[in-house]
VEXTIBA-413757 format. One record per residue: residue in one letter; x, y, z of N, C-alpha, C in turn. Coordinates in steps of 0.1 Angstrom, whole numbers, m for minus. Layout:
VEXTIBA-413757
<r type="a" n_c1="X" n_c2="Y" n_c3="Z" ca_c1="X" ca_c2="Y" ca_c3="Z" c_c1="X" c_c2="Y" c_c3="Z"/>
...
END
This chain:
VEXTIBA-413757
<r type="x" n_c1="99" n_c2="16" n_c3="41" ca_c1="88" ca_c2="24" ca_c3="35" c_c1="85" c_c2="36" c_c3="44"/>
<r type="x" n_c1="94" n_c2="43" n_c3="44" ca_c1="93" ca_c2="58" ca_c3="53" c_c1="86" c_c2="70" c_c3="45"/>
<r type="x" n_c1="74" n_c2="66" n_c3="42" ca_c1="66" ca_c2="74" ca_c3="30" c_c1="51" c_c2="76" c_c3="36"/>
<r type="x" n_c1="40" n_c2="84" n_c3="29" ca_c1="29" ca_c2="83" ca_c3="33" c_c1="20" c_c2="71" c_c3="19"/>
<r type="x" n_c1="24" n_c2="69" n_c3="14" ca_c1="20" ca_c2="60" ca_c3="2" c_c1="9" c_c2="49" c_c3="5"/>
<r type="x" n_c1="15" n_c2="43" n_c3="14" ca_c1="6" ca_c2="30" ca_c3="22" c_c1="m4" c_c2="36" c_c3="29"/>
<r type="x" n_c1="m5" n_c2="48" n_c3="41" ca_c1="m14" ca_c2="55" ca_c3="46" c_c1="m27" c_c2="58" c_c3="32"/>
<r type="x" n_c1="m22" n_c2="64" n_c3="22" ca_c1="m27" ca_c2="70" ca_c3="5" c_c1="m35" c_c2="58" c_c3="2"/>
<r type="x" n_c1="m33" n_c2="48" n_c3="m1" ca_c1="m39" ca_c2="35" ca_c3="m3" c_c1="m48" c_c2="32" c_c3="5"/>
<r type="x" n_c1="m46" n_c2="35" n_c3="12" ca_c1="m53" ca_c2="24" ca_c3="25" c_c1="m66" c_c2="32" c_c3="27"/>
<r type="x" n_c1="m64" n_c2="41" n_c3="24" ca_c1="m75" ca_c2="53" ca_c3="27" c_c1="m85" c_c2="52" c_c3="9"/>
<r type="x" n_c1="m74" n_c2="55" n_c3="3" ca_c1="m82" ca_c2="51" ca_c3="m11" c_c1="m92" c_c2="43" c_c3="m12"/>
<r type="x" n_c1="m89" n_c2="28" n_c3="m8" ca_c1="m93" ca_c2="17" ca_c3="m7" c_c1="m107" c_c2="13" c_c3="0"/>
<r type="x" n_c1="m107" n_c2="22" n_c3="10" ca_c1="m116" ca_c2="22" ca_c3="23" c_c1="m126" c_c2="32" c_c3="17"/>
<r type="x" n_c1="m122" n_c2="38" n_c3="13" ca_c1="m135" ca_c2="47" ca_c3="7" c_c1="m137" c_c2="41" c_c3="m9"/>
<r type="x" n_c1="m133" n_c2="39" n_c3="m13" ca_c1="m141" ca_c2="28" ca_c3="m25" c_c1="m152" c_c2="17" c_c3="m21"/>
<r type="x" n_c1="m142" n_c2="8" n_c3="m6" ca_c1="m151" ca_c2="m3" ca_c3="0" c_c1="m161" c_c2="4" c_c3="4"/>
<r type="x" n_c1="m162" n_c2="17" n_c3="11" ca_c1="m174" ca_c2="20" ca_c3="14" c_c1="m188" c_c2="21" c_c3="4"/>
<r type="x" n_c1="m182" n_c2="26" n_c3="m11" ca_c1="m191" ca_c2="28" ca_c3="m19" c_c1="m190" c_c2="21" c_c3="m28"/>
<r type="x" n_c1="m187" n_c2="11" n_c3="m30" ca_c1="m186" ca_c2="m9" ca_c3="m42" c_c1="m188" c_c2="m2" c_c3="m57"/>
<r type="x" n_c1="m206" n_c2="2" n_c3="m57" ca_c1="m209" ca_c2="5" ca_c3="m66" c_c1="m211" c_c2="18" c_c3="m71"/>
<r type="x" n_c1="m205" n_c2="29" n_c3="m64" ca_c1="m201" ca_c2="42" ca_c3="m73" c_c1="m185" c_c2="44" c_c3="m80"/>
<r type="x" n_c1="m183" n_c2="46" n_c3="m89" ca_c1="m175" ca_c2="53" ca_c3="m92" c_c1="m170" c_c2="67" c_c3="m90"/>
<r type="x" n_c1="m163" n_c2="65" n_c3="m77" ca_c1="m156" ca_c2="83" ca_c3="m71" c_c1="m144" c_c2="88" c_c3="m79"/>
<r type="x" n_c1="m146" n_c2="101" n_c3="m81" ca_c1="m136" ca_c2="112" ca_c3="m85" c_c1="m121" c_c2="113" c_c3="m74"/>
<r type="x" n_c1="m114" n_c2="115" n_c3="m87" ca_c1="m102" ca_c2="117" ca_c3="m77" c_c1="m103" c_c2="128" c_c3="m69"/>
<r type="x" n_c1="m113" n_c2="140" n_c3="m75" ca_c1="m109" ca_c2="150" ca_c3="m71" c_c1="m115" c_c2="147" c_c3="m54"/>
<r type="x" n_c1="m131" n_c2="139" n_c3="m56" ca_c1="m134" ca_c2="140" ca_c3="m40" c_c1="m127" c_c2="128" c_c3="m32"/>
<r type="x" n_c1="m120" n_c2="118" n_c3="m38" ca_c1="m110" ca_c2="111" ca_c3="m31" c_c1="m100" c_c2="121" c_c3="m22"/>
<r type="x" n_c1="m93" n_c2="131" n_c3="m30" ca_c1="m84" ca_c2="135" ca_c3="m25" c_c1="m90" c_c2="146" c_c3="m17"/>
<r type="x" n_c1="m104" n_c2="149" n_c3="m15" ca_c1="m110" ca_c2="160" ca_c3="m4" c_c1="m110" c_c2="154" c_c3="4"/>
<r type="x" n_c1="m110" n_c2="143" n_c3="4" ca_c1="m113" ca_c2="131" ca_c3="22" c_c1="m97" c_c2="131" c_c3="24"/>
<r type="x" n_c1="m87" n_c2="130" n_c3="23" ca_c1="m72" ca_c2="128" ca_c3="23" c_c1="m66" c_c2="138" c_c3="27"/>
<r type="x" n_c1="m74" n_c2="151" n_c3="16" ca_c1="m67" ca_c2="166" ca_c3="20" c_c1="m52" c_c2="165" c_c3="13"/>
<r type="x" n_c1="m55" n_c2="165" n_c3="m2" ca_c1="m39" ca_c2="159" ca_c3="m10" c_c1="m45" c_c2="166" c_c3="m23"/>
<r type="x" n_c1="m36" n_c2="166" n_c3="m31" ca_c1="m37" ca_c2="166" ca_c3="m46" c_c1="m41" c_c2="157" c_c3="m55"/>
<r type="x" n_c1="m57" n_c2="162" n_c3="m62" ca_c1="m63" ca_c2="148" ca_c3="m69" c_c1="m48" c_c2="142" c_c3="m81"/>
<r type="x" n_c1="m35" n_c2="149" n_c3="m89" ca_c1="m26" ca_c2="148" ca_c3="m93" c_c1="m25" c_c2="132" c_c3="m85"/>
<r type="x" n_c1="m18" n_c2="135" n_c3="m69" ca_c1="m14" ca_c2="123" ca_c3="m64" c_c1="m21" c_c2="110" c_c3="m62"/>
<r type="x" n_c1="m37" n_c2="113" n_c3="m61" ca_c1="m46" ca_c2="101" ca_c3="m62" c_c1="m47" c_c2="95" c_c3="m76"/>
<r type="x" n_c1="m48" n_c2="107" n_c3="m88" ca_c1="m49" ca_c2="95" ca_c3="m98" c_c1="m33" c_c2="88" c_c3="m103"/>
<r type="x" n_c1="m25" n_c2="93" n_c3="m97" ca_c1="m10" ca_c2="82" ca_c3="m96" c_c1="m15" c_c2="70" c_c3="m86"/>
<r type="x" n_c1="m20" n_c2="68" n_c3="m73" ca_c1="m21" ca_c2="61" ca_c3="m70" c_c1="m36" c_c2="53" c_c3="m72"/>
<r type="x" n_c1="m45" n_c2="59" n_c3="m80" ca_c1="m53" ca_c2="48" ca_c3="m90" c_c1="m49" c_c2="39" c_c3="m100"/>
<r type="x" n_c1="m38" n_c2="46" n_c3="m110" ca_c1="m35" ca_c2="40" ca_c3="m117" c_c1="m24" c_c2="26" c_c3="m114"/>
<r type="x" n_c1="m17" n_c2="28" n_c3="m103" ca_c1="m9" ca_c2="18" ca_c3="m98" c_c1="m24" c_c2="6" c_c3="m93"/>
<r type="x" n_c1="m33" n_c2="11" n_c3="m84" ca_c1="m42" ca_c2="m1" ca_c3="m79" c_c1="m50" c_c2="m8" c_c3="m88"/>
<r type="x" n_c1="m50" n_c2="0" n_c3="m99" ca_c1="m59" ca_c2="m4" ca_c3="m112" c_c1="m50" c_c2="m17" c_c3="m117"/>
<r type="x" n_c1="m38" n_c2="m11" n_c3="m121" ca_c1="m23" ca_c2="m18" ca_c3="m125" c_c1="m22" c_c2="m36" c_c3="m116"/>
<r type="x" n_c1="m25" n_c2="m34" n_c3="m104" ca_c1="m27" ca_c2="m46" ca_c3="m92" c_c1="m41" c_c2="m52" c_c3="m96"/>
<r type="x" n_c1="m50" n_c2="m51" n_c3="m97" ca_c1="m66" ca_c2="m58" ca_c3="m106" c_c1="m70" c_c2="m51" c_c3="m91"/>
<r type="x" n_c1="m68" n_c2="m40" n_c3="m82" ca_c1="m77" ca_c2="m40" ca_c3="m70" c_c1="m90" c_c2="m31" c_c3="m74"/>
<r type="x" n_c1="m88" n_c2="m24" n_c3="m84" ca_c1="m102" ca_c2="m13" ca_c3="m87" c_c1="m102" c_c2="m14" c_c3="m102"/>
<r type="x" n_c1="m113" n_c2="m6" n_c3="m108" ca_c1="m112" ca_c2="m1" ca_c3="m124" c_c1="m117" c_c2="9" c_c3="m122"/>
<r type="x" n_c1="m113" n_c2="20" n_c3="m133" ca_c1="m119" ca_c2="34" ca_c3="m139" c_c1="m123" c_c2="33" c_c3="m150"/>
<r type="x" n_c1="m127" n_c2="43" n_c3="m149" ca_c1="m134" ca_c2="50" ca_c3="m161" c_c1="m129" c_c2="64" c_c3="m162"/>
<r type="x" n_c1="m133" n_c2="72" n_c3="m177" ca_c1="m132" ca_c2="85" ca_c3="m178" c_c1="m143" c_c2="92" c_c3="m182"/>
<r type="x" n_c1="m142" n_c2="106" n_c3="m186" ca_c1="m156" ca_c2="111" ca_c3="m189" c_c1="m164" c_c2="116" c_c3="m177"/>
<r type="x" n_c1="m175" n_c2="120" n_c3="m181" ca_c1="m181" ca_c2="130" ca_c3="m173" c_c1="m193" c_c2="119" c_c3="m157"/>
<r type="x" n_c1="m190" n_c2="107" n_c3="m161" ca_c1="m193" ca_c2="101" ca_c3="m153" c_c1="m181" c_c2="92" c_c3="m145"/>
<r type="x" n_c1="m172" n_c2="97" n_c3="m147" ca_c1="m160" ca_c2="88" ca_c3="m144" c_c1="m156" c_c2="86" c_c3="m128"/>
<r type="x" n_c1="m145" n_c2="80" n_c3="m130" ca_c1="m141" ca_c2="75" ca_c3="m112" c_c1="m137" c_c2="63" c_c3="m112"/>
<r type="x" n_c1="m134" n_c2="62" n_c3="m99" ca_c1="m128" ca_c2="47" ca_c3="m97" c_c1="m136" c_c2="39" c_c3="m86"/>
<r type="x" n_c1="m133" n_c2="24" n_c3="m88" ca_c1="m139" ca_c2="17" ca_c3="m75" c_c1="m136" c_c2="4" c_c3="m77"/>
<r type="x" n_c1="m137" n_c2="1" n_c3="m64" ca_c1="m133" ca_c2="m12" ca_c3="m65" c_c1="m135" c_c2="m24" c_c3="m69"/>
<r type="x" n_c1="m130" n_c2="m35" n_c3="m73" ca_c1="m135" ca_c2="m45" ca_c3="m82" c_c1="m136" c_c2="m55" c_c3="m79"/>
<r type="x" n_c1="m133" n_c2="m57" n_c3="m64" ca_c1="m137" ca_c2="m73" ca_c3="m54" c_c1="m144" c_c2="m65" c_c3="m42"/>
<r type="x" n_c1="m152" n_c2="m78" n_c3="m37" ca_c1="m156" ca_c2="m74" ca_c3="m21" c_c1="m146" c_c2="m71" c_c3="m15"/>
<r type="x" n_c1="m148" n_c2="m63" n_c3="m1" ca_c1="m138" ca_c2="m61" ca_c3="6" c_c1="m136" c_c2="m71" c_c3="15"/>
<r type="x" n_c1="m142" n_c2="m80" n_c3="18" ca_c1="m141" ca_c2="m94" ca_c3="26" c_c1="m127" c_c2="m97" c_c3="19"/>
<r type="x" n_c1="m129" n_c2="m95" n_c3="7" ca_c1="m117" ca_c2="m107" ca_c3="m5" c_c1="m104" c_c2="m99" c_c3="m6"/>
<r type="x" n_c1="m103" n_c2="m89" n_c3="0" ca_c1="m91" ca_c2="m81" ca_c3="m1" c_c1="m84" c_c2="m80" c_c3="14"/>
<r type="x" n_c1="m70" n_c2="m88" n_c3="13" ca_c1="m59" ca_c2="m85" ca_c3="27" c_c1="m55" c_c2="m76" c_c3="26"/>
<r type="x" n_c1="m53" n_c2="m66" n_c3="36" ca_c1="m45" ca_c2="m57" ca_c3="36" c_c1="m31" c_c2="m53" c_c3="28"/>
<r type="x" n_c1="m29" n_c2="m71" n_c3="28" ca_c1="m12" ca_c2="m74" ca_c3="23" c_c1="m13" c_c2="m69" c_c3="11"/>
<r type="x" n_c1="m23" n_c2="m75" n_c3="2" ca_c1="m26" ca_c2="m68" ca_c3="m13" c_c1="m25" c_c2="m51" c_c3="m14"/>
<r type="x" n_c1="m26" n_c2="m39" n_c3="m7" ca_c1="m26" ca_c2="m30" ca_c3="m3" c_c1="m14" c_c2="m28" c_c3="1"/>
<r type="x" n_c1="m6" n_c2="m37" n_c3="8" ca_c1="6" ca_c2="m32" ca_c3="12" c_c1="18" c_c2="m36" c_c3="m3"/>
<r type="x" n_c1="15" n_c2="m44" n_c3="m4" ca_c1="22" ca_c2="m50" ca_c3="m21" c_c1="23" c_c2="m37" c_c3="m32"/>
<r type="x" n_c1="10" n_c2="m33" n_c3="m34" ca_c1="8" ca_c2="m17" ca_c3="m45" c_c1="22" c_c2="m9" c_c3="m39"/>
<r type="x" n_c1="23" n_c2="m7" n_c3="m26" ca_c1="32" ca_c2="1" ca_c3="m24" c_c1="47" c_c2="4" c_c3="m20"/>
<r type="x" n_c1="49" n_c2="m10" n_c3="m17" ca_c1="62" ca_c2="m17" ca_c3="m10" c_c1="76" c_c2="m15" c_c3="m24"/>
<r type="x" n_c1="82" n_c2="m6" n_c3="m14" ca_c1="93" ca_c2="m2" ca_c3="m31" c_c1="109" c_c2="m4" c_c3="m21"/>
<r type="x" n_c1="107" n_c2="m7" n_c3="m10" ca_c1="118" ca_c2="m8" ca_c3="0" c_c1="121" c_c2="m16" c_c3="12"/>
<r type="x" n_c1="129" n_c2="m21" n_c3="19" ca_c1="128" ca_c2="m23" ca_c3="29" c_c1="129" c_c2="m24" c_c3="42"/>
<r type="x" n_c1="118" n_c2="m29" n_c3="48" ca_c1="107" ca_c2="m21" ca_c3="56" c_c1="119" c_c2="m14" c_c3="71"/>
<r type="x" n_c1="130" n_c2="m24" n_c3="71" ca_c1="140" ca_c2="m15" ca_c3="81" c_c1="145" c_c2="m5" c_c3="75"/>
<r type="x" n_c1="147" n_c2="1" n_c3="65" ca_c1="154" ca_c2="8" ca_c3="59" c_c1="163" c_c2="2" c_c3="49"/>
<r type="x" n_c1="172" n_c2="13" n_c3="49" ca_c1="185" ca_c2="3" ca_c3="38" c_c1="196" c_c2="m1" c_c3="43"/>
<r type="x" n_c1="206" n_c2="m9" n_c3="39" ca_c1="218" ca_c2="m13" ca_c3="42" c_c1="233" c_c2="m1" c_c3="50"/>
<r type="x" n_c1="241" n_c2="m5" n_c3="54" ca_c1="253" ca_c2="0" ca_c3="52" c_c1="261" c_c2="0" c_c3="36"/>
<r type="x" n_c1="264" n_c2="11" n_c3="29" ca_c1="265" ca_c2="10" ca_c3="20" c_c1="280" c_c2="6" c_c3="16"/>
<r type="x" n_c1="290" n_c2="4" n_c3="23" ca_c1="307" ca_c2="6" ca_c3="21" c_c1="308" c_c2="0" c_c3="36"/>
<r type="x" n_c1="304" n_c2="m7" n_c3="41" ca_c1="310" ca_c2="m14" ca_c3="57" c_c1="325" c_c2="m16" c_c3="55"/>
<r type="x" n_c1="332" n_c2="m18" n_c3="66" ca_c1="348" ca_c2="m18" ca_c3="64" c_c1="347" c_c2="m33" c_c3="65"/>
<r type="x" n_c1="353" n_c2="m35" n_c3="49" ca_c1="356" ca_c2="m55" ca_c3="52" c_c1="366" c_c2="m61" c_c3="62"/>
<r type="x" n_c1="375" n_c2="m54" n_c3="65" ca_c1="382" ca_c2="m59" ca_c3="77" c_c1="380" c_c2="m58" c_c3="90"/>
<r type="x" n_c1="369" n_c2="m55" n_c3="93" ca_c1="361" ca_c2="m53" ca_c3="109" c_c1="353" c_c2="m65" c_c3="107"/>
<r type="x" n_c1="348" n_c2="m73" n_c3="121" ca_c1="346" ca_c2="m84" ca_c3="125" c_c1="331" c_c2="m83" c_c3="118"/>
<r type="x" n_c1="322" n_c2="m72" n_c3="122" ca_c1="310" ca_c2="m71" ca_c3="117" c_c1="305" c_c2="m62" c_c3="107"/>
<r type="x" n_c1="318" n_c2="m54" n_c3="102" ca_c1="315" ca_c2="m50" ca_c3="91" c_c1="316" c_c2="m59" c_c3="83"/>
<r type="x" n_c1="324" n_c2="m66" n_c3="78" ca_c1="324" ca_c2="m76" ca_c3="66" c_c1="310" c_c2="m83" c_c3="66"/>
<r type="x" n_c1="301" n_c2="m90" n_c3="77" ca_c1="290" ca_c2="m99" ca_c3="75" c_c1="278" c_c2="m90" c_c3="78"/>
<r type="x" n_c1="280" n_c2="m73" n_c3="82" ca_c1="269" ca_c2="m68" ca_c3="85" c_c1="258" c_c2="m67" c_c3="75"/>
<r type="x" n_c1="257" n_c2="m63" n_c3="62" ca_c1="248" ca_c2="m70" ca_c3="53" c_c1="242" c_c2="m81" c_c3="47"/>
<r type="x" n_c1="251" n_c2="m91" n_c3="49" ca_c1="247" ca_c2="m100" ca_c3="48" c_c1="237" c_c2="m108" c_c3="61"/>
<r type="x" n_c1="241" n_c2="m105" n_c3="75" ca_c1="233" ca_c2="m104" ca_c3="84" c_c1="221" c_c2="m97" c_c3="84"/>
<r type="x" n_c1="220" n_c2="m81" n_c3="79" ca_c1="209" ca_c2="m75" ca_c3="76" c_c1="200" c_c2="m81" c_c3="67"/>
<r type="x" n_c1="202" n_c2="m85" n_c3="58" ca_c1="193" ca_c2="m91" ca_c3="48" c_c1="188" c_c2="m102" c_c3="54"/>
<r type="x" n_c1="189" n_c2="m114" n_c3="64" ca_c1="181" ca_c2="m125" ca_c3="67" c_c1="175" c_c2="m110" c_c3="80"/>
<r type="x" n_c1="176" n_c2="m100" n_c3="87" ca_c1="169" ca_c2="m99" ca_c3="94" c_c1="157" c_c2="m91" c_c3="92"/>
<r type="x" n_c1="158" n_c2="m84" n_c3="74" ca_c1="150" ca_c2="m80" ca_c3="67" c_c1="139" c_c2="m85" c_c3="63"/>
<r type="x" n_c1="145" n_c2="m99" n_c3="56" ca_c1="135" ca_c2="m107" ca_c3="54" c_c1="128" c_c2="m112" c_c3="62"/>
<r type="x" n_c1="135" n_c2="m114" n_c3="75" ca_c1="127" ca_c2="m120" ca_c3="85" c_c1="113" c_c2="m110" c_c3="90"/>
<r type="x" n_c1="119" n_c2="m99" n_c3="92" ca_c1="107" ca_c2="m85" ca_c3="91" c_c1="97" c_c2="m87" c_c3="86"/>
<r type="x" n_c1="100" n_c2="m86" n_c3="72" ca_c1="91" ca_c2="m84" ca_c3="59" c_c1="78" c_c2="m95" c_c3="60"/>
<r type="x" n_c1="87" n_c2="m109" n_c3="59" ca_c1="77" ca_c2="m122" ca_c3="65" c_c1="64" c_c2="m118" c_c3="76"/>
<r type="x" n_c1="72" n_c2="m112" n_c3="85" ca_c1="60" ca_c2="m112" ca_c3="98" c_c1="51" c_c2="m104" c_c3="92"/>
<r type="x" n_c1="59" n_c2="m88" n_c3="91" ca_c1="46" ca_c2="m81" ca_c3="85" c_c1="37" c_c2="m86" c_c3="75"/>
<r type="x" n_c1="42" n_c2="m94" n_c3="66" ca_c1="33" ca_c2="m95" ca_c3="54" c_c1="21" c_c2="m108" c_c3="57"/>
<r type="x" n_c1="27" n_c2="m113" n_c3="66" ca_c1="21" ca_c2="m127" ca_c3="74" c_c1="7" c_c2="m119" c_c3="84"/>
<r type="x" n_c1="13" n_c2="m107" n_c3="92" ca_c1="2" ca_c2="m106" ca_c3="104" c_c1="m9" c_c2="m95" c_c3="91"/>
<r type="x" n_c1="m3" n_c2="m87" n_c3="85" ca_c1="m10" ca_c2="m81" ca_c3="72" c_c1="m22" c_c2="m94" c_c3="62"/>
<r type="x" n_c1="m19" n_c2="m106" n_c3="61" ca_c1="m24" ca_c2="m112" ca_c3="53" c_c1="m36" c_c2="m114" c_c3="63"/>
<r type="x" n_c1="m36" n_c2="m114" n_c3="78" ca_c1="m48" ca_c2="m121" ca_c3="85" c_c1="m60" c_c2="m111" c_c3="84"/>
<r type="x" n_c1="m57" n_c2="m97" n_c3="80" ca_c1="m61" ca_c2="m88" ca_c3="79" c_c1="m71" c_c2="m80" c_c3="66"/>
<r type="x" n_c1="m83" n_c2="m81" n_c3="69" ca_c1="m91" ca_c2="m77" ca_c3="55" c_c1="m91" c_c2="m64" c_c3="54"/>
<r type="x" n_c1="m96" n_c2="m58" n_c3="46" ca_c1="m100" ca_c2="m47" ca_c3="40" c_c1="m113" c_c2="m44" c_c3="47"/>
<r type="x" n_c1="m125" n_c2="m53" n_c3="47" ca_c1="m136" ca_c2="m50" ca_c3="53" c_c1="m137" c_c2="m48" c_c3="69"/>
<r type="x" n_c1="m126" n_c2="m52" n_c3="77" ca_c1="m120" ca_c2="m56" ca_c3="93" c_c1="m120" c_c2="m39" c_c3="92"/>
<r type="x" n_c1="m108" n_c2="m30" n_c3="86" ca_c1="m102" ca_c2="m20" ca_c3="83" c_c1="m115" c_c2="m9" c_c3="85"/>
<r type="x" n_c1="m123" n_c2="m10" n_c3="74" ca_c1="m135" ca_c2="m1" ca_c3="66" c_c1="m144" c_c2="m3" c_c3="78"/>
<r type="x" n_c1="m148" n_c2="m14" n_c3="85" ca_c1="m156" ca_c2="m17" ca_c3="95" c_c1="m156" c_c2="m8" c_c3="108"/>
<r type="x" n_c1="m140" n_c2="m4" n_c3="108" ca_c1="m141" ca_c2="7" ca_c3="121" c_c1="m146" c_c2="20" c_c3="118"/>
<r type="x" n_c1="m151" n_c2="23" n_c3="104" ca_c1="m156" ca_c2="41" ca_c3="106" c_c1="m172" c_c2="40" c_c3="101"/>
<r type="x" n_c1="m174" n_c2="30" n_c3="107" ca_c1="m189" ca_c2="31" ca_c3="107" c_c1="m199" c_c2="40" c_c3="119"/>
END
């Protein structure tokens, strides 16, 4: 995940936790980020897509979030946006008759998943509210 996507979320999320019961505009979502409201309501509609917030439209509209932030891991946040993995990608053509090319993928994949595990493990101990709590 060599992207800003997770950073996008994470920030999204934290300013929703801050405000439970308003429903914020993409447009001043994306004033606090310094992005294109375009790219916030792509990544509303994916968190919406997850049960982590609801919207609305109309002249009172916006988004916010739809559980306490006690009740939200980080991991849920990292899940919305996880499209890869997190080492990167494979060797794509390794030479089968080299000692370590032939099993290098297949090695890579248990050391990927072994990755993914921890992150998603030390990510789960981790709330939403822990996060939101430092910009007080």
């Amino acid at each position: 995940m060599n992207n800003t996507r997770f950073a996008t979320n994470i920030h999204i999320m934290t300013l929703l936790a801050k405000e439970p019961e308003k429903f914020l505009t993409s447009e001043w979502i994306a004033g606090s980020i310094n992005i294109n409201p375009v790219i916030v309501r792509k990544e509303l509609i994916i968190l919406k897509k997850f049960g982590l917030i609801e919207s609305r439209q109309g002249k009172d509209g916006g988004a916010r979030i739809l559980k306490n932030a006690v009740e939200i891991s980080i991991t849920e946040i990292y899940e919305v946006v996880r499209n890869s993995e997190i080492l990167g990608k494979k060797n794509l053509n390794p030479n089968p008759k080299c000692t370590v090319g032939k099993d290098i993928n297949k090695n890579l994949n248990v050391l990927f998943s072994e990755t993914e595990n921890v992150v998603q493990q030390f990510l789960m101990n981790k709330k939403l509210s822990d996060f939101m709590n430092q910009f007080d």
